[in-house]
C-alpha positions in Angstrom: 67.4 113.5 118.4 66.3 113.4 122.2 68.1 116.7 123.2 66.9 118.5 119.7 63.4 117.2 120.8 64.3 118.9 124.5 65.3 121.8 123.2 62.1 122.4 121.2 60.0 122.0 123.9 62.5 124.3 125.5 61.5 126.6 123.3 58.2 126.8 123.6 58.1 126.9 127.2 60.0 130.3 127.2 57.5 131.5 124.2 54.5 130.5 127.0 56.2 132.1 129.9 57.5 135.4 127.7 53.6 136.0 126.3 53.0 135.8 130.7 55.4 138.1 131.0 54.8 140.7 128.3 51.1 141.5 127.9 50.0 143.1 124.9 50.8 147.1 125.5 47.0 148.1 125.9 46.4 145.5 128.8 49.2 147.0 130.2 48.2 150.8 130.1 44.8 149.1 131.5 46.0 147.6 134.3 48.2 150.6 135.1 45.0 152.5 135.4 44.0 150.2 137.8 46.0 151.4 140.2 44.5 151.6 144.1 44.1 154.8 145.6 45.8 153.2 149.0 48.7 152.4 146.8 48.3 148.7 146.3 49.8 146.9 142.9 48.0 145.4 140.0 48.5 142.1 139.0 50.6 142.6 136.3 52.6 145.1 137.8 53.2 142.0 140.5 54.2 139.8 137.8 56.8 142.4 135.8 58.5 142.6 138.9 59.6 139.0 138.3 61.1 139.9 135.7 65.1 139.2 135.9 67.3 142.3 135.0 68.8 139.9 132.1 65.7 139.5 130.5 64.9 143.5 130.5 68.6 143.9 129.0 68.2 141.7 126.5 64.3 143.2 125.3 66.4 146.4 125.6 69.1 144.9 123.0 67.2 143.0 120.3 64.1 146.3 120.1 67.3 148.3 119.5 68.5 146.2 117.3 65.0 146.0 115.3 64.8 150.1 115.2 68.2 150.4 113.7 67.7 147.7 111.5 64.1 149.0 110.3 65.2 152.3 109.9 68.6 151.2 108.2 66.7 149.2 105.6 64.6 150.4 102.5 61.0 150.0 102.0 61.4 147.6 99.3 63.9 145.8 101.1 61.6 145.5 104.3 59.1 144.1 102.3 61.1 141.3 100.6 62.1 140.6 104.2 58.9 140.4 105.2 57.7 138.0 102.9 60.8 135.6 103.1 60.1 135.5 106.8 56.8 134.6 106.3 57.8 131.8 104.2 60.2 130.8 106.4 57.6 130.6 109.3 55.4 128.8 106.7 57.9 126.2 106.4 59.1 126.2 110.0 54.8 125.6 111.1 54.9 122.7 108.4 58.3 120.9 109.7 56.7 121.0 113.0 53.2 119.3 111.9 55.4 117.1 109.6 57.5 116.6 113.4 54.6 115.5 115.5 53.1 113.1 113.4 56.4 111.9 112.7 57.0 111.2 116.5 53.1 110.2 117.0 54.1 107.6 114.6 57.2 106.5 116.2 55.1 106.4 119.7 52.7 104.2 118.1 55.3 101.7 116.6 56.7 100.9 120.5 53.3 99.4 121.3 53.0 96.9 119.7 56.8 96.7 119.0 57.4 97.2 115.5 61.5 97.3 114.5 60.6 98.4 111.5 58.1 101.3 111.7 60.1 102.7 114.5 63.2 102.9 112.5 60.9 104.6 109.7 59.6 106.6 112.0 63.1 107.8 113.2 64.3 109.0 110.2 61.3 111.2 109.4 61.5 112.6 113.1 65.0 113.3 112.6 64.4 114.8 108.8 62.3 117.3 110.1 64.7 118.1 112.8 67.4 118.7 110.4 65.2 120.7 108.2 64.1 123.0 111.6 68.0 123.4 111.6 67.9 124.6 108.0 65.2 126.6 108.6 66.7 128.3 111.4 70.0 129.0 109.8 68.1 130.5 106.7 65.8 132.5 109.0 69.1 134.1 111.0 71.2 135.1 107.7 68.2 136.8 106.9 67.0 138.4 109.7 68.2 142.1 110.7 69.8 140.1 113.8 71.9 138.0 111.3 74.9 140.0 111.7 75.0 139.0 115.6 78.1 137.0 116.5 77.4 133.2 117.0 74.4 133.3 114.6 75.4 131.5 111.7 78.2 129.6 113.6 75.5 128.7 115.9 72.9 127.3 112.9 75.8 125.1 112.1 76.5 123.8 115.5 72.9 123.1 115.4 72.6 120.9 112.1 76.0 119.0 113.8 74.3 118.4 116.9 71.6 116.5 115.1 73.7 114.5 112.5 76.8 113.7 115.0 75.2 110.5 116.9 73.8 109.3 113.1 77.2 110.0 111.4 78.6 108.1 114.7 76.3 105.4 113.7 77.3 105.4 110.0 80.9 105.0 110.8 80.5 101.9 113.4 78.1 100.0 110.3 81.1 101.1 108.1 83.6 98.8 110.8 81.5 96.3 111.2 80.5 96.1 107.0 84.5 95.5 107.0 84.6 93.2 109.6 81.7 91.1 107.7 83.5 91.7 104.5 87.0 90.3 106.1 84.9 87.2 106.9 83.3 86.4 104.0 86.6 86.5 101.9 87.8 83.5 104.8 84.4 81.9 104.0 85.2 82.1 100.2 88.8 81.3 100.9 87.7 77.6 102.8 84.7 77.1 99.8 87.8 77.4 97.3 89.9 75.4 99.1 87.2 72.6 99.8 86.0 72.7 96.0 89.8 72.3 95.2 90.0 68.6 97.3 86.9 67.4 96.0 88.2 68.0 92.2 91.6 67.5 92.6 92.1 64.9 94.6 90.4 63.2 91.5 94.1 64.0 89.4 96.5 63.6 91.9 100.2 62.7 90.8 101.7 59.7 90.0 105.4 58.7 91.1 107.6 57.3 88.8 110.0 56.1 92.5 109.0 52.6 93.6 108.5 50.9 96.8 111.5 49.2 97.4 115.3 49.5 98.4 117.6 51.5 96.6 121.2 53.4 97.2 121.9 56.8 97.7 124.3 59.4 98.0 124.7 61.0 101.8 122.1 63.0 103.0 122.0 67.1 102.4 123.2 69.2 105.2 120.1 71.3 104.9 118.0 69.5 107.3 118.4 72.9 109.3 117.3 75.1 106.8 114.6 73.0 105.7 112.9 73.8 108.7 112.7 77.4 108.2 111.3 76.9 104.5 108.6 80.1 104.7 105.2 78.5 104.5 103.7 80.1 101.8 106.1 78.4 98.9 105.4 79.7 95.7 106.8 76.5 94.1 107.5 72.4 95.5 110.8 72.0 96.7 113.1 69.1 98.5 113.5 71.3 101.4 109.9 71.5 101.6 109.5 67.9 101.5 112.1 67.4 104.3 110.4 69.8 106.3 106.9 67.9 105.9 108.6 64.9 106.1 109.5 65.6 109.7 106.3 66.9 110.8 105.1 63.1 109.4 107.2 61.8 112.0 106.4 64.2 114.9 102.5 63.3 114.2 103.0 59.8 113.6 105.2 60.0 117.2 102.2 61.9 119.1 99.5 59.3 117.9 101.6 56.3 118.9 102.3 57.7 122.2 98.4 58.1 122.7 98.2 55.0 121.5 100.2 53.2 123.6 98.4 55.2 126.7 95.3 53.6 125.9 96.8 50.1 125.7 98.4 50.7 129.4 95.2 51.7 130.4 93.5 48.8 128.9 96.4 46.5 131.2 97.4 45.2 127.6 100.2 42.8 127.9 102.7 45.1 125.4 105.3 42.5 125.3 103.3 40.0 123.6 101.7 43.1 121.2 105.4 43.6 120.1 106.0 40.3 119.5 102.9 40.2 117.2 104.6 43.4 115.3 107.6 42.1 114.8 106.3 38.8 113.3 103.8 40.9 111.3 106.7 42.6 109.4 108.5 38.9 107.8 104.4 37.5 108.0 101.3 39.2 107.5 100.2 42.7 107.7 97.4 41.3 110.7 98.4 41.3 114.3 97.2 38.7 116.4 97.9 39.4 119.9 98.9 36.5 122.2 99.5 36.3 125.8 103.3 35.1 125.4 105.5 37.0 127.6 108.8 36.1 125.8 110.2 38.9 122.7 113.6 39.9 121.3 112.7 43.3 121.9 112.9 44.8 124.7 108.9 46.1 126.2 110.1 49.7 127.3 110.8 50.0 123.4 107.7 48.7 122.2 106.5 52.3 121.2 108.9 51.9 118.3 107.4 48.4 117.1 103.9 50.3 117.4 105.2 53.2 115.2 106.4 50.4 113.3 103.2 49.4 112.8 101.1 52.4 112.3 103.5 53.4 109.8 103.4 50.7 107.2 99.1 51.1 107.6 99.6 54.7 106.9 102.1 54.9 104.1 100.5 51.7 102.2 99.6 52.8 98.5 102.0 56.0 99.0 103.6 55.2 95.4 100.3 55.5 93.6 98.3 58.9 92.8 95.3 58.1 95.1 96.8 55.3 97.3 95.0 52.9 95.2 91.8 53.6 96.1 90.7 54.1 92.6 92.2 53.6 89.1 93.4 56.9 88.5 95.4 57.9 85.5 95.4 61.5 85.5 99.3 62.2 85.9 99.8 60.1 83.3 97.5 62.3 80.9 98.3 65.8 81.8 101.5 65.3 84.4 102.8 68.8 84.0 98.6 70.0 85.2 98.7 67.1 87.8 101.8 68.3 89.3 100.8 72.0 89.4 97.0 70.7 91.1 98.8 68.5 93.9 100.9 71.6 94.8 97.7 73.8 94.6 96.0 71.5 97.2 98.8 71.2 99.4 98.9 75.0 99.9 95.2 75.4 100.1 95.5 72.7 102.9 97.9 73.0 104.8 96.3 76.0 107.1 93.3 73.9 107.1 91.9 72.1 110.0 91.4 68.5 108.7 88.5 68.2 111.6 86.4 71.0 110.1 87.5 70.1 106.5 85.7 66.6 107.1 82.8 68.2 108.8 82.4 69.8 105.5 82.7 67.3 103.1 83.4 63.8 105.4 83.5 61.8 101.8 86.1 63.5 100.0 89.4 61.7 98.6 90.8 63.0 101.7 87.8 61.5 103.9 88.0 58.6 102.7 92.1 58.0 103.2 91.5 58.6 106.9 88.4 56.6 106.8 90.4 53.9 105.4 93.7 54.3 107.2 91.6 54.2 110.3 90.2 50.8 109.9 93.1 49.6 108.9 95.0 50.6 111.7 92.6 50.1 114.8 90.2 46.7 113.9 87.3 46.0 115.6 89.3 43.7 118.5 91.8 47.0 119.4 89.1 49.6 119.2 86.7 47.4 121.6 89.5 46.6 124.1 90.5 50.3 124.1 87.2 52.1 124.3 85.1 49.5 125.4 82.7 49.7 122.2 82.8 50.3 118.4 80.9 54.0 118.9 84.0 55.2 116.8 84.1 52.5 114.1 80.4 52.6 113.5 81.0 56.7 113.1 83.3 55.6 110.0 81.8 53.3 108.5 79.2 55.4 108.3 81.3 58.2 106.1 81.2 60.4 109.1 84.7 61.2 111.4 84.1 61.3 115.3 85.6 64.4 117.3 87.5 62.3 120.0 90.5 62.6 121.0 92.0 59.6 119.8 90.2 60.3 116.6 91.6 63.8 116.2 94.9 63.1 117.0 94.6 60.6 114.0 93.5 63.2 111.5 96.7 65.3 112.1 98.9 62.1 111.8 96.4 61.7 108.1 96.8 65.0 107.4 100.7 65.4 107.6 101.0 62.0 105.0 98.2 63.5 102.6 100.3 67.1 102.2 103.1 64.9 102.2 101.9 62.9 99.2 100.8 66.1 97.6 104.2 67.3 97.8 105.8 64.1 96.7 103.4 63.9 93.5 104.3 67.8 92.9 108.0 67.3 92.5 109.4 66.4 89.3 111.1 64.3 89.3 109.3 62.6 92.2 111.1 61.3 95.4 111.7 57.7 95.5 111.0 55.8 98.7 112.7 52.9 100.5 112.5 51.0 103.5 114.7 49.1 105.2 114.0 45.3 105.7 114.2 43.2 108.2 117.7 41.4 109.2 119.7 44.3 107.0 122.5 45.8 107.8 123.0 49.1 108.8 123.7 51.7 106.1 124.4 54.5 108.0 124.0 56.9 104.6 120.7 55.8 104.5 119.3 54.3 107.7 119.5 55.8 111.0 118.3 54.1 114.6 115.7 55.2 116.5 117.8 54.7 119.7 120.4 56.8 120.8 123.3 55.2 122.1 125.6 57.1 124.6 128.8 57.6 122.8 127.0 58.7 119.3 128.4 55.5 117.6 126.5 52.5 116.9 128.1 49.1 117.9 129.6 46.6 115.8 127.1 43.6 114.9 123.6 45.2 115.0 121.0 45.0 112.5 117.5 46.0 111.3 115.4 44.4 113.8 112.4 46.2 112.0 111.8 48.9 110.2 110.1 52.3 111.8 109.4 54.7 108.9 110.1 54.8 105.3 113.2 57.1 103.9 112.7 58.7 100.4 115.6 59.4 97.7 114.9 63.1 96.7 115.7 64.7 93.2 118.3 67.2 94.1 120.3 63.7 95.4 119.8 64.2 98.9 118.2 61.3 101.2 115.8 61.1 103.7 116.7 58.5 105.9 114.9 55.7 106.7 114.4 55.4 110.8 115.0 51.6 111.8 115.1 49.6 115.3 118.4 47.7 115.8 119.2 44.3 117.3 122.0 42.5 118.3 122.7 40.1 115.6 123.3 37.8 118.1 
């Protein structure tokens, strides 16, 4: 628009200087007239002499041009000429007025600033620019010059030059409209998914597997290819639940080891925190830490009797539909709908943050497992000696879900048992789970200790000192294995 706008004014400065430069023909004769005796110049004989031999070329070019188009052309023909260049001129005086006050207007919207007269204002300034390029190209297929080379190609070039930057424009809007449009099918995506928890949770499964202790056949040598199940399943599988069942115990491993960070921090005497896990698992689900330095387990494996510990808080409830914490009957209603709902939340979760989820909805079935799971796991005590306040534990009573650290890592530990309960609810039949108990002996095709002993082989007369994580009997006969800590039995 600016170098249109240039050009113009272009224009009319070479009209100015060529009406200088060319008197009319009678001013001329006058002034020739004029001539001094003593052989001195006129004025205008001063100023043809600055007259470039270009210019007198080209006046040369176009009046020959004119005669052999004027005498080449009928009288009739000249006439219609005539008057569709006077029309054209008509036009070409109005675009201009329509022009100025077009760009008067846009002057005016600058000062005061006003977004939206200005862009108003540009797209009338630029109208009447195109339709000057119009004008121009109508004016040149018409005109006796219209057979000159360039003239029509140059109209076009002209009508480019003003809509290039605008279609430039129009293309970068398009980009960004699909960028915007990319982002609002995410948006939509996450709404979905959050409007699926908030119903569904409501109808999770039920299992029909216990909590208890039951035999099995050996477990399935595909582990290995569990692990490369694609995520986007179409349909629940045992491989699947393998898969998320080991990504249960690589979270529940991460949030221990923080865990026990904070309590060497806090110069907690682990020893006697062990021994209160281990007498929790044949006593009471509380803890009650003591400062006794004596324990049958060694300290430098007291991460396992704290993984112990999380896990039974975590996994409590995992044979009901909504880990008790509401009567919910729905998978006994509709269990074929149930099951397909519980796999449609674990896909539409599983890609999902569980901090933004719950900064979204905090109170959702989901929410209020990890609320919870949290209490239960960290009392008022823990949390105080840790952090050195109950900032955290006030957060969740409250329904809302603090963005520590500590806090976060919990979520992904929450997370990974929630898919895996959608998962477990999704099979049919469900998996079973088991646990081992305390003073059992090792069942190598269901159990298998947390410690590695050098040669591979376990040594004769250990037991189950205490159990680590529950194992699950799947449906396609393969078993999970429960992870125990051994002991002498001695």
């Amino acid at each position: 628009m600016t170098s249109k706008a240039s050009n113009f004014s272009d224009l009319i400065q070479r009209v100015a200087a060529s009406c200088l430069l060319h008197p009319l023909a009678a001013s001329r004769h006058e002034n020739r007239a004029g001539v001094e005796e003593d052989g001195s110049k006129s004025e205008s004989e001063s100023e043809a002499e600055f007259k470039s031999e270009e210019e007198e070329e080209e006046a040369a070019e176009e009046k020959e041009k004119y005669k052999e188009w004027w005498e080449g052309t009928k009288e009739e023909a000249r006439i219609e000429k005539m008057m569709e260049m006077e029309r054209v001129m008509k036009e070409v005086f109005e675009a201009v007025s329509s022009m100025k006050r077009a760009y008067s207007t846009l002057q005016q919207a600058h000062c005061p600033w006003d977004p939206e007269k200005i862009r108003v204002a540009d797209v009338a300034v630029v109208g009447e620019l195109k339709r000057l390029a119009v004008l121009r190209e109508r004016f040149r297929r018409s005109s006796y010059n219209g057979s000159r080379g360039g003239g029509r190609s140059g109209g076009v070039v002209g009508v480019r030059e003003v809509v290039a930057p605008y279609e430039a424009a129009v293309e970068e809007l398009k980009r960004e409209v699909k960028v915007r449009e990319v982002e609002v099918e995410n948006l939509k995506d996450k709404l979905r998914n959050v409007a699926t928890l908030t119903t569904a949770t409501t109808t999770t499964t039920v299992t029909n597997g216990k909590k208890g202790r039951s035999h099995s056949h050996s477990l399935s040598k595909k582990k290995l290819s569990c692990t490369l199940q694609p995520q986007g399943a179409v349909a629940p599988t045992s491989e699947l639940f393998e898969t998320t069942m080991s990504q249960v115990r690589e979270a529940s491993k991460s949030f221990t080891s923080l865990l026990l960070s904070h309590m060497r921090s806090a110069h907690w005497d682990i020893a006697a925190a062990v021994r209160s896990i281990e007498a929790a698992t044949t006593a009471t689900d509380s803890i009650t830490f003591t400062n006794n330095t004596s324990s049958a387990i060694a300290s430098h494996h007291a991460k396992y009797a704290l993984e112990s510990y999380i896990s039974r808080k975590i996994f409590q409830g995992f044979d009901h539909e909504t880990f008790y914490m509401d009567g919910s009957l729905s998978s006994l209603l509709n269990p074929d709908q149930f099951r397909r709902d519980c796999f449609t939340q674990y896909r539409d979760m599983k890609a999902m943050d569980p901090s933004e989820l719950l900064g979204i909805l905090p109170t959702c079935h989901f929410g209020k497992f990890c609320s919870k799971r949290y209490l239960s796991i960290v009392h008022p005590k823990m949390e105080e000696s840790l952090f050195g306040d109950l900032e955290q534990r006030r957060q969740v009573l409250a329904g809302n879900h603090p963005r520590s650290q500590f806090y976060v890592e919990f979520l992904q530990l929450a997370k990974a048992v929630w898919l895996l309960h959608l998962l477990a609810f999704s099979l049919d039949p469900a998996p079973s789970q088991f646990e081992a108990s305390r003073g059992a002996e090792l069942h190598p095709q269901y159990m298998e200790s947390v410690v590695k002993f050098s040669n591979g082989r376990v040594p004769a007369g250990q037991i189950v000192g205490f159990p680590v994580s529950p194992g699950f009997k799947l449906g396609n006969g393969s078993v999970i294995k429960a992870r125990v800590y051994l002991v002498s039995r001695t």
